[in-house]
N, CA, C and O atoms as CSV, one atom per row, in Angstrom:
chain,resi,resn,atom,element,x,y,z
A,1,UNK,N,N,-33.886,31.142,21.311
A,1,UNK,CA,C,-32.543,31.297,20.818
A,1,UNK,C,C,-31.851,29.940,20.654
A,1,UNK,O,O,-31.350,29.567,19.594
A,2,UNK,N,N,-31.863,29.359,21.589
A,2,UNK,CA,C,-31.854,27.787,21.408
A,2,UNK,C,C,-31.855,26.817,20.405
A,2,UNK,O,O,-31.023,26.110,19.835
A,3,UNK,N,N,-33.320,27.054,20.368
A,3,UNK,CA,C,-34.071,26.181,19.222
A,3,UNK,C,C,-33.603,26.964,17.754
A,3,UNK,O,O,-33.542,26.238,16.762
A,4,UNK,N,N,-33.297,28.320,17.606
A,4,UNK,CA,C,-32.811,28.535,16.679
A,4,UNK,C,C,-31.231,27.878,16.368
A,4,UNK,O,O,-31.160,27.439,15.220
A,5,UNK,N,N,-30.074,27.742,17.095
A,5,UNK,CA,C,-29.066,27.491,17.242
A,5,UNK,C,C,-28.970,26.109,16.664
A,5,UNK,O,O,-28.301,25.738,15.699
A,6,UNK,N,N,-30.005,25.216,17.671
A,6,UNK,CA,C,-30.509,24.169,17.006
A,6,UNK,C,C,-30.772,23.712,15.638
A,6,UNK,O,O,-30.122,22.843,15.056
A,7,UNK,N,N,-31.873,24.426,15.120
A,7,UNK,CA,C,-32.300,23.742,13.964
A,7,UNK,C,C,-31.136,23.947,12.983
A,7,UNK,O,O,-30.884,23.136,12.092
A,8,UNK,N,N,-30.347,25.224,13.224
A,8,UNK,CA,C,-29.689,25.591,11.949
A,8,UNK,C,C,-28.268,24.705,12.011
A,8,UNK,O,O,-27.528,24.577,11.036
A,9,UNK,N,N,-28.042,24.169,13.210
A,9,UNK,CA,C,-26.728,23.019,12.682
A,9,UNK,C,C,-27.390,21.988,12.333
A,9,UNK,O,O,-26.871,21.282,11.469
A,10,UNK,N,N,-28.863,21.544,12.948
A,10,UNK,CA,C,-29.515,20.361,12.092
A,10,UNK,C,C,-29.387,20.577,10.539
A,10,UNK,O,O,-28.798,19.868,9.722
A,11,UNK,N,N,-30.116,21.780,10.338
A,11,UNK,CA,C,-29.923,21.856,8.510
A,11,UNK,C,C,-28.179,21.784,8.079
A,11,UNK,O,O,-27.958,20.994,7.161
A,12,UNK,N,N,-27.345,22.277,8.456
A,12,UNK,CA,C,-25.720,22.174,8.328
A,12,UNK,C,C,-25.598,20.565,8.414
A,12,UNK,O,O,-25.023,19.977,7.498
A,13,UNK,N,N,-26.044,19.970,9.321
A,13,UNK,CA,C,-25.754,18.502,9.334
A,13,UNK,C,C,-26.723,17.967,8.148
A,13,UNK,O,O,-26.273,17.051,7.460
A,14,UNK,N,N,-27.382,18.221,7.999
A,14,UNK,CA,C,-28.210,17.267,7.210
A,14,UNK,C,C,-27.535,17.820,5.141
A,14,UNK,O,O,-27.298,17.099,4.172
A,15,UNK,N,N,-27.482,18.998,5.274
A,15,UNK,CA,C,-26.696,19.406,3.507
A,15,UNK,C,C,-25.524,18.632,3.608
A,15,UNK,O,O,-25.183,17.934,2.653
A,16,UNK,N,N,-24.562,18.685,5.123
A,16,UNK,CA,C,-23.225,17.402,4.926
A,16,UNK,C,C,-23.688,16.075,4.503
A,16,UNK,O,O,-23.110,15.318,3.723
A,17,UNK,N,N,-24.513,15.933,4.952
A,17,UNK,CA,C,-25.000,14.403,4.605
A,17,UNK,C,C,-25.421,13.975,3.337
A,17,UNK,O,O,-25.440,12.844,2.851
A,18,UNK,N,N,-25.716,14.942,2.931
A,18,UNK,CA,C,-26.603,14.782,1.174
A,18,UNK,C,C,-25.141,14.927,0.572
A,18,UNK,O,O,-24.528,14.023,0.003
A,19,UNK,N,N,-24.658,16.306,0.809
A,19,UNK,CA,C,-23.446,15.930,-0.063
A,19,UNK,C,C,-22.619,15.399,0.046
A,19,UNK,O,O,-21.847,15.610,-0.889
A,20,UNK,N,N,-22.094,14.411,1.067
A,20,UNK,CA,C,-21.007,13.061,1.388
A,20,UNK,C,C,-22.164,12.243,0.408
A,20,UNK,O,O,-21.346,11.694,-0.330
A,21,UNK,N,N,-23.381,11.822,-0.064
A,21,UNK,CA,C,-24.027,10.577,-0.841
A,21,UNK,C,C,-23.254,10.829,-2.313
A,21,UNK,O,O,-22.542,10.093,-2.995
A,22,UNK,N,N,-23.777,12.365,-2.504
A,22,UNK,CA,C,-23.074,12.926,-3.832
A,22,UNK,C,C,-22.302,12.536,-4.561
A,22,UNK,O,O,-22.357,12.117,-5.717
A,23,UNK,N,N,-21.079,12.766,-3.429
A,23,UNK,CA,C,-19.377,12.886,-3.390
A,23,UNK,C,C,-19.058,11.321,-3.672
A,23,UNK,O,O,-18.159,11.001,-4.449
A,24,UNK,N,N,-19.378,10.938,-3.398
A,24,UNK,CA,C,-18.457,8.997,-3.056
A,24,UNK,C,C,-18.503,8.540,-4.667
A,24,UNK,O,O,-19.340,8.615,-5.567
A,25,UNK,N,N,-17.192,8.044,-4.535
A,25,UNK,CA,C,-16.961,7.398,-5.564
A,25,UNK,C,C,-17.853,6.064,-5.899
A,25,UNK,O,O,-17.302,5.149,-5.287
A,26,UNK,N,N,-19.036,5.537,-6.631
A,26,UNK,CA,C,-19.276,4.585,-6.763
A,26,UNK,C,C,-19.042,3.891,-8.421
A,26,UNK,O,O,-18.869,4.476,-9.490
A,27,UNK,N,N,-19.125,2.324,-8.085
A,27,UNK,CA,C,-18.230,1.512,-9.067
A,27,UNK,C,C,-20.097,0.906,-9.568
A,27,UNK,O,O,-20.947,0.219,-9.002
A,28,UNK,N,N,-19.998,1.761,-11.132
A,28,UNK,CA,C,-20.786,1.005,-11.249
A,28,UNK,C,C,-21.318,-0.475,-12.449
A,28,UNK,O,O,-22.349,-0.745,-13.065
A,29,UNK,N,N,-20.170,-1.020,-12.318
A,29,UNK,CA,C,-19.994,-1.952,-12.918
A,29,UNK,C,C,-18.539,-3.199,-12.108
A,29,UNK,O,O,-17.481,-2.917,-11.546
A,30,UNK,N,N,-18.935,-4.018,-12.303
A,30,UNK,CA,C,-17.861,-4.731,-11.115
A,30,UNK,C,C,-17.301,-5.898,-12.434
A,30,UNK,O,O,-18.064,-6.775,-12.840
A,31,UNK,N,N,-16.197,-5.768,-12.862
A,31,UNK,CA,C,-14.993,-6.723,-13.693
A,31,UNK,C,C,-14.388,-7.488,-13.176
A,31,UNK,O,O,-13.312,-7.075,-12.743
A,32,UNK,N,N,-14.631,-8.566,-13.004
A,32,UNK,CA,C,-13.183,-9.100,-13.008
A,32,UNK,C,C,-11.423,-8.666,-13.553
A,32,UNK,O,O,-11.235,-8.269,-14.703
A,33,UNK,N,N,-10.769,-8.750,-12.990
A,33,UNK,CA,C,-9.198,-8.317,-13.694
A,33,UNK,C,C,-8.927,-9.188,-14.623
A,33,UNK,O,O,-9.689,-10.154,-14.665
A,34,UNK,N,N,-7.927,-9.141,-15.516
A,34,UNK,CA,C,-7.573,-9.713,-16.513
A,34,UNK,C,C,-6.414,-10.897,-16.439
A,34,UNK,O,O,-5.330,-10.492,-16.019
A,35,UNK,N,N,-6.475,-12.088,-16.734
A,35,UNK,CA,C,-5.398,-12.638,-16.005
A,35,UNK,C,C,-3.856,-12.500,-16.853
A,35,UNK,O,O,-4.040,-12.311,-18.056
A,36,UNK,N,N,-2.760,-12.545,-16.554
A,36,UNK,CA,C,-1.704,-12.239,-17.313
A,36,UNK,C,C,-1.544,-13.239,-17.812
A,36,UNK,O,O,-1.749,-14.340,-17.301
A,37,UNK,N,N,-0.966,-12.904,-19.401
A,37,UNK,CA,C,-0.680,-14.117,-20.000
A,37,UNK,C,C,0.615,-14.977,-19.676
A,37,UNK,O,O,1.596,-14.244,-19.804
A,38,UNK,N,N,0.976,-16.256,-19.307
A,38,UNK,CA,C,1.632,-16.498,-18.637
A,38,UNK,C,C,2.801,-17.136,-19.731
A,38,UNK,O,O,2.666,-18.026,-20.571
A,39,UNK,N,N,3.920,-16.367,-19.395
A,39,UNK,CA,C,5.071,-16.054,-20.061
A,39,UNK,C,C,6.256,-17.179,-19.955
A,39,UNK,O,O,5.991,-18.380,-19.917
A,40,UNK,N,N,7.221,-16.806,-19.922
A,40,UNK,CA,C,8.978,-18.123,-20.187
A,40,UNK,C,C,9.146,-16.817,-18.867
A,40,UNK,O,O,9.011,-15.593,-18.880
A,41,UNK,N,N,9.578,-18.034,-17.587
A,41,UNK,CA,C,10.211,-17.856,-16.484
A,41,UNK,C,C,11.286,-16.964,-16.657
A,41,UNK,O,O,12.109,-17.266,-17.521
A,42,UNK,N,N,11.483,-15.703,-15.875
A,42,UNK,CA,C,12.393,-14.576,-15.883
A,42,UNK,C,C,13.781,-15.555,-15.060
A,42,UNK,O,O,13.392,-15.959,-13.965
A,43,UNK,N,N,14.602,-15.794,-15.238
A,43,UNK,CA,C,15.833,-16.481,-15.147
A,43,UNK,C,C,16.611,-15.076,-14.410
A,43,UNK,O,O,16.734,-13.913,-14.796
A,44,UNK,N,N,17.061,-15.807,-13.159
A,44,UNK,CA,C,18.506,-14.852,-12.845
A,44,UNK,C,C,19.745,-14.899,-12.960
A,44,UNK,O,O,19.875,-15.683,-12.020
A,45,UNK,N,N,20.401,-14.797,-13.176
A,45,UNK,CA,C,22.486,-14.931,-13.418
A,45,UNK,C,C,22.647,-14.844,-11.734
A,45,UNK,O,O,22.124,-14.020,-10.983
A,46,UNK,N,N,23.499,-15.909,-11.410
A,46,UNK,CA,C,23.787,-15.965,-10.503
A,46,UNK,C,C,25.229,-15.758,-10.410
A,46,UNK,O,O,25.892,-16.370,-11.247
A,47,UNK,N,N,25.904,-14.973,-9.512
A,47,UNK,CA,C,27.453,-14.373,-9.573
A,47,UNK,C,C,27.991,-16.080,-8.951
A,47,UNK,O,O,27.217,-16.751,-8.268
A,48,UNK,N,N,29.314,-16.554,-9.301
A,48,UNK,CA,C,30.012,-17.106,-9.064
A,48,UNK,C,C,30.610,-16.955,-7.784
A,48,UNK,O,O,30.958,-15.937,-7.186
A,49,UNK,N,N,30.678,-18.421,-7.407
A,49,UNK,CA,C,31.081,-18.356,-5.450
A,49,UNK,C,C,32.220,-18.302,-5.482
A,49,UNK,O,O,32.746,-19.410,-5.584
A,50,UNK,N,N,33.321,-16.933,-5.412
A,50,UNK,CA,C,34.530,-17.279,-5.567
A,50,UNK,C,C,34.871,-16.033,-4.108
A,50,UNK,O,O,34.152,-15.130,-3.679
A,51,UNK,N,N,36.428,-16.550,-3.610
A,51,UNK,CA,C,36.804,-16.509,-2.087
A,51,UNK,C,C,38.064,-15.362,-2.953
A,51,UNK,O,O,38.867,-15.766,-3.793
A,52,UNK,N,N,37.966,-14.156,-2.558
A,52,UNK,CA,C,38.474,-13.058,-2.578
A,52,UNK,C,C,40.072,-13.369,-2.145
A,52,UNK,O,O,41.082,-13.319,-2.846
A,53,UNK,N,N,39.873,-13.802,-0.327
A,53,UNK,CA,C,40.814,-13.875,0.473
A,53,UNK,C,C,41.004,-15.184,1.134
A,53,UNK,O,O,39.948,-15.725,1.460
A,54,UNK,N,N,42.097,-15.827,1.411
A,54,UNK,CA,C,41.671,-17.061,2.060
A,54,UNK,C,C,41.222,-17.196,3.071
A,54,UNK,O,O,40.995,-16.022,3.362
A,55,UNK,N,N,40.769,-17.993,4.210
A,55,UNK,CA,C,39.691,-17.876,5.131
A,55,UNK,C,C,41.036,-18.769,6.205
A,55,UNK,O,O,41.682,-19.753,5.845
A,56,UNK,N,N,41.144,-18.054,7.529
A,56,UNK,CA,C,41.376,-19.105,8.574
A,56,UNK,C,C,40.298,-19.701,9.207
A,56,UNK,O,O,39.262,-19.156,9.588
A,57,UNK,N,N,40.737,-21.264,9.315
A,57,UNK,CA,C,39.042,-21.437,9.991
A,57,UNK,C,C,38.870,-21.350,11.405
A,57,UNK,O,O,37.816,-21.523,12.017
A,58,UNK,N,N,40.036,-21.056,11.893
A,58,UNK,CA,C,39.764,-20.353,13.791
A,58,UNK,C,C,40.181,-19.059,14.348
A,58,UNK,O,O,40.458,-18.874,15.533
A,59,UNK,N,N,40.219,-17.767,12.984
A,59,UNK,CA,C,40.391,-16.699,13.791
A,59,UNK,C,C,38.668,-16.106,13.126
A,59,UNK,O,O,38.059,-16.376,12.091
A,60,UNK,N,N,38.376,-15.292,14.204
A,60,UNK,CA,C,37.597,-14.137,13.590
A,60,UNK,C,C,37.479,-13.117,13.306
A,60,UNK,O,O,38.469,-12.388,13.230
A,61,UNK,N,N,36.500,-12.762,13.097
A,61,UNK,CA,C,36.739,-11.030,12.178
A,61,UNK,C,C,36.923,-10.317,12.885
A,61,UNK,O,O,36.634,-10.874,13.944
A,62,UNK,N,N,37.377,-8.936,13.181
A,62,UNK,CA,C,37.161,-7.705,13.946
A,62,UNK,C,C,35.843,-7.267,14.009
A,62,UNK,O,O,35.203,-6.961,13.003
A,63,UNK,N,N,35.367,-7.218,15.248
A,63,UNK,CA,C,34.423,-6.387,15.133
A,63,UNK,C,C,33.676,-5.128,15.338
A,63,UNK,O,O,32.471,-4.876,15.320
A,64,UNK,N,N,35.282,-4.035,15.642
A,64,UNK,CA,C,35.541,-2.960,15.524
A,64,UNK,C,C,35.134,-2.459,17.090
A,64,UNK,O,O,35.280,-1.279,17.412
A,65,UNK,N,N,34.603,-3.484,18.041
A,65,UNK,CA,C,33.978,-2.673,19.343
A,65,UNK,C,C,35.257,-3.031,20.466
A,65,UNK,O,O,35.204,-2.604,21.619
């Protein structure tokens, strides 16, 4: 009873195994990527440093705690 129990997850293990070789994705050709053609620098707009409110320079902010 054993040896029956046995062999038959051996065969269960061994059909997983054949069909995980099956299954896998293989690459069969290997490319290099393409390099991008190299373009005019993407430029950002930078917002203007401007002061909303005037600033004391010895109090500080609240910090609500």
């Amino acid at each position: 009873m054993i040896y029956k129990i046995t062999l038959i997850l051996l065969i269960l293990v061994a059909i997983n195994f054949v069909l995980l070789v099956f299954s896998t994705n293989k690459i069969k050709s290997f490319s290099k990527p393409k390099k991008a053609k190299a373009s005019r620098p993407i430029v950002l707009k930078k917002a203007p440093k401007t002061l909303t409110t005037r600033q004391v320079p010895g109090r500080l902010s609240p910090t609500g705690s």
